[in-house]
C-alpha positions in Angstrom: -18.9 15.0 10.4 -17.1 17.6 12.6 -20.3 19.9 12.8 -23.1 16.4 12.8 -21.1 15.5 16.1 -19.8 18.9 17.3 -15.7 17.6 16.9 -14.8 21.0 17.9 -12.9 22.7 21.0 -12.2 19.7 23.7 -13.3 17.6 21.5 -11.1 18.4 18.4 -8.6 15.5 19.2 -11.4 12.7 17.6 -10.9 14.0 14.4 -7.3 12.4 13.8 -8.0 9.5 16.3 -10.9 9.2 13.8 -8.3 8.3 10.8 -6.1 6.7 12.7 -8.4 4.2 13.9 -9.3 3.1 10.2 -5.6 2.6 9.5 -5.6 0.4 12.7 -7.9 -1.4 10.8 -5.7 -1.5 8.1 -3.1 -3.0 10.4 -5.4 -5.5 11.5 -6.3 -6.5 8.1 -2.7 -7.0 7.1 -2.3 -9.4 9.4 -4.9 -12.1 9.0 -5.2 -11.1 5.1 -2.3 -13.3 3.8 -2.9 -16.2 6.3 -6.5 -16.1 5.3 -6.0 -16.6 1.6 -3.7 -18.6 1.6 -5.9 -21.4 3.6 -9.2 -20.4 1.9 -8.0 -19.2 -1.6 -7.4 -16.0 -2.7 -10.6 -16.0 -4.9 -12.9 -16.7 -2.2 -11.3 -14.1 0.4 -11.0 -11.4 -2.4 -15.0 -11.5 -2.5 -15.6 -11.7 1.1 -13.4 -8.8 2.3 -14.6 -6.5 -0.5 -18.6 -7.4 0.6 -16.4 -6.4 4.6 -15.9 -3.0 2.8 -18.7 -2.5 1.1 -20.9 -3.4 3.5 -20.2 -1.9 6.5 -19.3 1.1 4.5 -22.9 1.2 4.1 -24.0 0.8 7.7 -21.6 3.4 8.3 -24.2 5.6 6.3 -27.1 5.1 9.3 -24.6 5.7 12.2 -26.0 7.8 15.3 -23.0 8.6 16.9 -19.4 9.4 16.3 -18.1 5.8 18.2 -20.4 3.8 16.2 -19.3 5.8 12.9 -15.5 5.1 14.5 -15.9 1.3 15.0 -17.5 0.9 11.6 -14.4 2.8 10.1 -12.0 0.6 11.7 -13.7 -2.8 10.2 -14.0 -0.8 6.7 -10.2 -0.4 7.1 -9.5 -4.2 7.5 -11.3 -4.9 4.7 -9.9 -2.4 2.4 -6.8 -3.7 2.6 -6.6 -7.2 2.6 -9.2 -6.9 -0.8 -6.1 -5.0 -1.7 -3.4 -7.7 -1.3 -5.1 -10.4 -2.3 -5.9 -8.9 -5.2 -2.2 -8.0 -6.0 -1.4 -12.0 -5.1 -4.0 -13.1 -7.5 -3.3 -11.0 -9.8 0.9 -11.7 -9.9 -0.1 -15.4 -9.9 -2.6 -15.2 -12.4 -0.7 -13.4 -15.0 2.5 -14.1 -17.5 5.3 -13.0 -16.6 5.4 -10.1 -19.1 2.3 -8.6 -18.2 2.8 -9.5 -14.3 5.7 -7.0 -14.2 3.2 -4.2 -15.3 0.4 -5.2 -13.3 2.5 -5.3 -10.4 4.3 -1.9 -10.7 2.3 0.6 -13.0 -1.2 -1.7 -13.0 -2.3 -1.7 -9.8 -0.5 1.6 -8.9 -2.1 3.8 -11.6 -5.6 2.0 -10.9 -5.1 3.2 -7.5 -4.5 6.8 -8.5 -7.4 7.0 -10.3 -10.1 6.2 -8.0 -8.1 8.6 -6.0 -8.7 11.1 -8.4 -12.5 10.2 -8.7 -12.9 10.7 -4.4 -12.6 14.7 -4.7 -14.8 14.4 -7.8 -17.8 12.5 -5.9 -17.2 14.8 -3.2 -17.6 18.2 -5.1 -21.0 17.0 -6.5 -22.0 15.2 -3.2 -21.9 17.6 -0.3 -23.7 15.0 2.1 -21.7 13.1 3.8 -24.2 10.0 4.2 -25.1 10.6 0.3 -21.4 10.6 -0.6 -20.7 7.7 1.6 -24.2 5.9 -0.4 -22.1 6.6 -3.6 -18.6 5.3 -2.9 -19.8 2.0 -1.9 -21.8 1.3 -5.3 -18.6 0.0 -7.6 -18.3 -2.4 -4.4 -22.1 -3.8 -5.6 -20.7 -3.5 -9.4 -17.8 -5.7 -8.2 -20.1 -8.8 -7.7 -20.2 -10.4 -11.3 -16.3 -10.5 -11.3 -17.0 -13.5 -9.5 -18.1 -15.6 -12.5 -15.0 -13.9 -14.7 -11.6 -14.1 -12.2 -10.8 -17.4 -11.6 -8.9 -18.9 -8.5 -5.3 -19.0 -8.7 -3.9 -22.0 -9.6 -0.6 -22.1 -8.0 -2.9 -22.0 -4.9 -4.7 -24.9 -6.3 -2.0 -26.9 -7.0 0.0 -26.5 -3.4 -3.6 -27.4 -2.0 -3.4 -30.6 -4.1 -6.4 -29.7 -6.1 -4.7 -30.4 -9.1 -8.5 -31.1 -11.4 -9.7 -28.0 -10.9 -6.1 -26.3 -11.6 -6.1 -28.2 -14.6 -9.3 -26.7 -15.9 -8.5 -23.1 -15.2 -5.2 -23.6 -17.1 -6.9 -25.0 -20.0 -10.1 -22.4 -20.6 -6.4 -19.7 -20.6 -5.0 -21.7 -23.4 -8.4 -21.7 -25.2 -8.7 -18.1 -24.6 -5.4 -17.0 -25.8 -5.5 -19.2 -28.8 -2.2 -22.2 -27.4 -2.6 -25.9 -27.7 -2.4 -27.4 -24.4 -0.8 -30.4 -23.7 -2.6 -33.9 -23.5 -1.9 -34.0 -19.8 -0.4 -31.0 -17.8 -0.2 -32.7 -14.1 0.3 -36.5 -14.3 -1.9 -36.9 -10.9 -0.1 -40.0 -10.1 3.2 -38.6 -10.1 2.4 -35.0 -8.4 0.9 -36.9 -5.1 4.0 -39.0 -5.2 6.2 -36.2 -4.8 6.8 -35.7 -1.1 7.7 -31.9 0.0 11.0 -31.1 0.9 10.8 -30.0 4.8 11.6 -26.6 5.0 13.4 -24.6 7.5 11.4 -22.6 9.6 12.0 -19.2 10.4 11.1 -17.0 13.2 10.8 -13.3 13.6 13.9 -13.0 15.7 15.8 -14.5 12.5 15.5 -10.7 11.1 17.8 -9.4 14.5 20.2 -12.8 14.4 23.5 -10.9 13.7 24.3 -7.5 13.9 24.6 -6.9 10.1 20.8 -8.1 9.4 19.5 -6.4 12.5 20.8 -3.2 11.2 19.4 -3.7 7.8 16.1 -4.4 10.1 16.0 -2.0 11.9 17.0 0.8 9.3 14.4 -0.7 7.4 11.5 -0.4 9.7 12.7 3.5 10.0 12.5 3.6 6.3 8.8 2.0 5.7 7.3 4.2 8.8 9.0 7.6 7.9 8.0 7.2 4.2 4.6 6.8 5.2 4.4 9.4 7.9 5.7 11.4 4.7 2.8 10.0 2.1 0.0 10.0 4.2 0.9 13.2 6.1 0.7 15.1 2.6 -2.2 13.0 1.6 -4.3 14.0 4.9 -3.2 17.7 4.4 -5.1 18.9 1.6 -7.9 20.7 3.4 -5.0 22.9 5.0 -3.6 24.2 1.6 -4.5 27.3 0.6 -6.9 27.4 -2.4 -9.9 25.0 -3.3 -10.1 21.8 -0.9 -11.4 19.5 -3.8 -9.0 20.9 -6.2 -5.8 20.9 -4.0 -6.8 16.5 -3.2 -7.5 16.0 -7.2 -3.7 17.1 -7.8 -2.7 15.4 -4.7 -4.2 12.3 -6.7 -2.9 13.4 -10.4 1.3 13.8 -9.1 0.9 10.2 -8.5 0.7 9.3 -12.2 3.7 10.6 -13.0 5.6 9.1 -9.5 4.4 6.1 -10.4 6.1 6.0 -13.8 9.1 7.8 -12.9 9.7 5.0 -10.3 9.5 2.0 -12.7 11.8 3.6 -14.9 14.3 3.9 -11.8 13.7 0.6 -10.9 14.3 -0.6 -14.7 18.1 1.4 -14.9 19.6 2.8 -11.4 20.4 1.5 -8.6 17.9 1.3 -5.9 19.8 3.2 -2.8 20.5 6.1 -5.1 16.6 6.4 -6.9 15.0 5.7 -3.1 17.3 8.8 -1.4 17.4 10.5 -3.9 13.1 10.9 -4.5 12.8 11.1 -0.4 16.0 13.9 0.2 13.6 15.6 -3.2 10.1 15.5 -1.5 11.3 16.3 2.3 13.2 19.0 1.1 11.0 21.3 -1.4 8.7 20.4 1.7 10.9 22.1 4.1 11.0 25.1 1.8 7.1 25.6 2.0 7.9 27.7 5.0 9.9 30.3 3.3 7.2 31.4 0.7 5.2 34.2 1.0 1.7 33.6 2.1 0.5 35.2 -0.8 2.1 33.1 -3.2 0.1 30.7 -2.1 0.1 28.9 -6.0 4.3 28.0 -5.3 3.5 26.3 -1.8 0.9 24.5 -3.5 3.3 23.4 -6.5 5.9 22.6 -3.3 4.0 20.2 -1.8 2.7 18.5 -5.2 6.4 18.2 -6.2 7.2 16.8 -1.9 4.1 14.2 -2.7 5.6 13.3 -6.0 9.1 12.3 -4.8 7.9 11.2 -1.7 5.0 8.4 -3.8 8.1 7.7 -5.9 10.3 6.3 -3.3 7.5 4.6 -1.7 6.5 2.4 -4.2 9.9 1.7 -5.0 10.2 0.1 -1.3 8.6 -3.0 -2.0 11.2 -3.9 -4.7 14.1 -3.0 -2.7 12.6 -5.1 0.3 11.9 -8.1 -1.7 15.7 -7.9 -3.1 17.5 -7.4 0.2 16.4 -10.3 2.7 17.2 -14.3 2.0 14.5 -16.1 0.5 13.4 -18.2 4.0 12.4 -14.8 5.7 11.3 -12.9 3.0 7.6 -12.9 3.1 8.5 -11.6 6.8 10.4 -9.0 6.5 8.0 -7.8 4.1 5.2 -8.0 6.4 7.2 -6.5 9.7 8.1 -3.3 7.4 4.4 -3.4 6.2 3.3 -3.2 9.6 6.1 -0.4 9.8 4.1 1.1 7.4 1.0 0.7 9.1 2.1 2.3 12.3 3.1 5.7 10.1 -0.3 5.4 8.6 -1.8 5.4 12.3 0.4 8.8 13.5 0.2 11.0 10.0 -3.0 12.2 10.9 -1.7 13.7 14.1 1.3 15.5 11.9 -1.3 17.1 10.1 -3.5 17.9 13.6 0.0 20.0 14.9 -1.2 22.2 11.9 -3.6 23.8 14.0 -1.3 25.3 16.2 1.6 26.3 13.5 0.8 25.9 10.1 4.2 24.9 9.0 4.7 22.8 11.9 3.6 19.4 10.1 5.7 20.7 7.2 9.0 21.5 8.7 8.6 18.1 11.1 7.6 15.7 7.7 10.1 17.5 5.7 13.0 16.8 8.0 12.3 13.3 9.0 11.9 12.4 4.8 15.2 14.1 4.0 16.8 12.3 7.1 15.3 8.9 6.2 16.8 9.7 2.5 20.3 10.3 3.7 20.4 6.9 5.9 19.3 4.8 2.9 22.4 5.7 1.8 23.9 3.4 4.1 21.9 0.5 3.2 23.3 -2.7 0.8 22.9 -2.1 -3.1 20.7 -4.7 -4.6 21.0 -3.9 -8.0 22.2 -6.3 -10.4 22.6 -9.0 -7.7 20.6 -12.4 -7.7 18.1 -12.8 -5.0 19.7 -14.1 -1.6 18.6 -17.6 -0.8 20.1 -17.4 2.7 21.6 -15.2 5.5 25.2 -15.6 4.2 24.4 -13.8 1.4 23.1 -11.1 2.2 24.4 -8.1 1.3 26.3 -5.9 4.3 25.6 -2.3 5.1 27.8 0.4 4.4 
């Protein structure tokens, strides 16, 4: 792409505004993915943003110029993601509650690993970018009969009041799994009698109403954005290590396994402050090192930043526990969607981290290595939700240190 459209000299700065722009899209696709489900279904919206991606991933193939390749980008951004969290809410309300915990944590985590691993792999053997592009949206196209095997959730069904068709998904599961089903599962009569209890509503200012849960807020939004500047920034890096360009993003993709377990087991036995600083003050810091080895040991900085990526993946997945577990029940679901968006905004200025490489090459190191270890000590200071029932509302909450 950088020699097709000349993204050289004055025109260097596209290149990053290039990735950025397709994690605006992931911003975007945040947003209106979670209202969109849950008034169409998660089924139906599943399908439709995955054709989003796959589709214009493939007019992205024919593009002419570097804005029409941009714009495409941006709307195969929103789609990626929200094909992403629907599928992780269908999924968690699909499943028992056995397997749910595994498809939530390792599941879809791993998964996601792996066809990270497989990019640098299609790469290698595809050299053309319109080819390679051709070939990554072809398991979109496989995706298609899934349609007639994943069925709609039915807690979705049932708040809609389409208790039949619930019913019916409920019962072809107990067939499956060889369990008797009940004669009757909703009395229909008795559901549509029961009137909904009016719920409080909550508004974003509710996260900021004392100075305790504003703090938490706040400290929190610091904590999602750093932690992504840190995960992306790495991610986005691996053409500037030294070695092999494929090889150096395969292990970028292969450290995650092992984050990924090593953070359920945290989650499983220690407390959550201590596991979260303790993986970020881990990856900033061997980071922070890289500048101190000689450049012809080129094999340790490597290892450095595989070992900053792996504590670094660690503590972010262990974020969306620890956000769950710290904010009342009525303002939940926001919280976690203002620290995605946190999240979102770090994913939009990594790639500039790693553009301030081309002026120092330890630059993006020594800045994403100080910011993780800071981030890691100030988590410190946040409540400990370990061992503590969920908070229903804002008295208790946990305080800060």
């Amino acid at each position: 792409l950088l020699s097709q459209w000349n993204l050289v000299c004055e025109d260097d700065w596209k290149a990053p505004l290039t990735t950025s722009l397709f994690f605006v899209g992931v911003l975007l696709g945040s947003f209106v993915s979670g209202q969109l489900s849950d008034r169409f279904g998660r089924k139906s919206i599943l399908f439709s943003t995955m054709a989003v991606q796959t589709g214009f991933s493939f007019l992205q193939i024919f593009s002419t110029s570097w804005e029409m390749f941009t714009v495409l980008f941006l709307i195969v951004g929103m789609g990626q993601i929200s094909n992403y969290v629907v599928a992780f809410i269908l999924g968690t309300e699909i499943l028992g509650k056995s397997v749910r915990i595994i498809f939530s944590t390792l599941g879809v985590c791993i998964f996601f690993a792996i066809g990270y691993m497989l990019l640098p792999l299609f790469a290698y053997f595809i050299r053309d970018w319109r080819m390679l592009l051709l070939a990554l949206t072809v398991p979109g196209v496989f995706c298609v009969p899934l349609w007639w095997i994943i069925p709609e959730s039915p807690r979705w069904l049932i708040s809609q009041g389409r208790y039949k068709e619930a019913e019916a998904i409920i019962r072809k599961a107990a067939k499956i799994n060889g369990v008797p089903a009940p004669a009757v599962i909703f009395d229909t009569t008795e559901m549509q009698d029961l009137k909904p209890q009016q719920q409080q509503k909550a508004i974003l200012l509710d996260l900021f109403r004392t100075r305790n849960i504003a703090t938490i807020t706040i400290m929190s939004l610091l904590l999602w954005m750093l932690t992504s500047v840190g995960y992306f920034g790495l991610s986005l890096s691996t053409p500037n290590w030294h070695g092999d360009a494929y090889i150096n993003c395969f292990l970028s993709a292969v450290i995650e396994i092992p984050a990924y377990v090593i953070a359920w087991l945290l989650l499983r036995s220690l407390p959550r402050r201590y596991s979260i600083s303790g993986t970020l003050v881990l990856g900033g810091g061997v980071v922070l090192f890289i500048q101190l080895v000689p450049a012809d040991l080129y094999v340790l900085s490597v290892g450095l930043v595989m070992l900053g990526k792996f504590g670094i993946t660690s503590a972010f997945s262990m974020l969306y526990v620890y956000n769950v577990e710290l904010y009342p029940t009525l303002v939940r679901n926001m919280a976690v969607g203002a620290t995605s968006t946190a999240s979102r905004v770090g994913s939009i200025i990594a790639p500039y981290f790693v553009y301030l490489g081309a002026y120092d090459r330890f630059l993006p190191y020594i800045l994403m290595g100080s910011l993780t270890v800071l981030i890691g000590i100030l988590t410190l200071f946040l409540p400990e939700s370990y061992g503590n029932p969920l908070p229903e509302n804002f008295e208790q909450m946990l305080r800060v240190k």
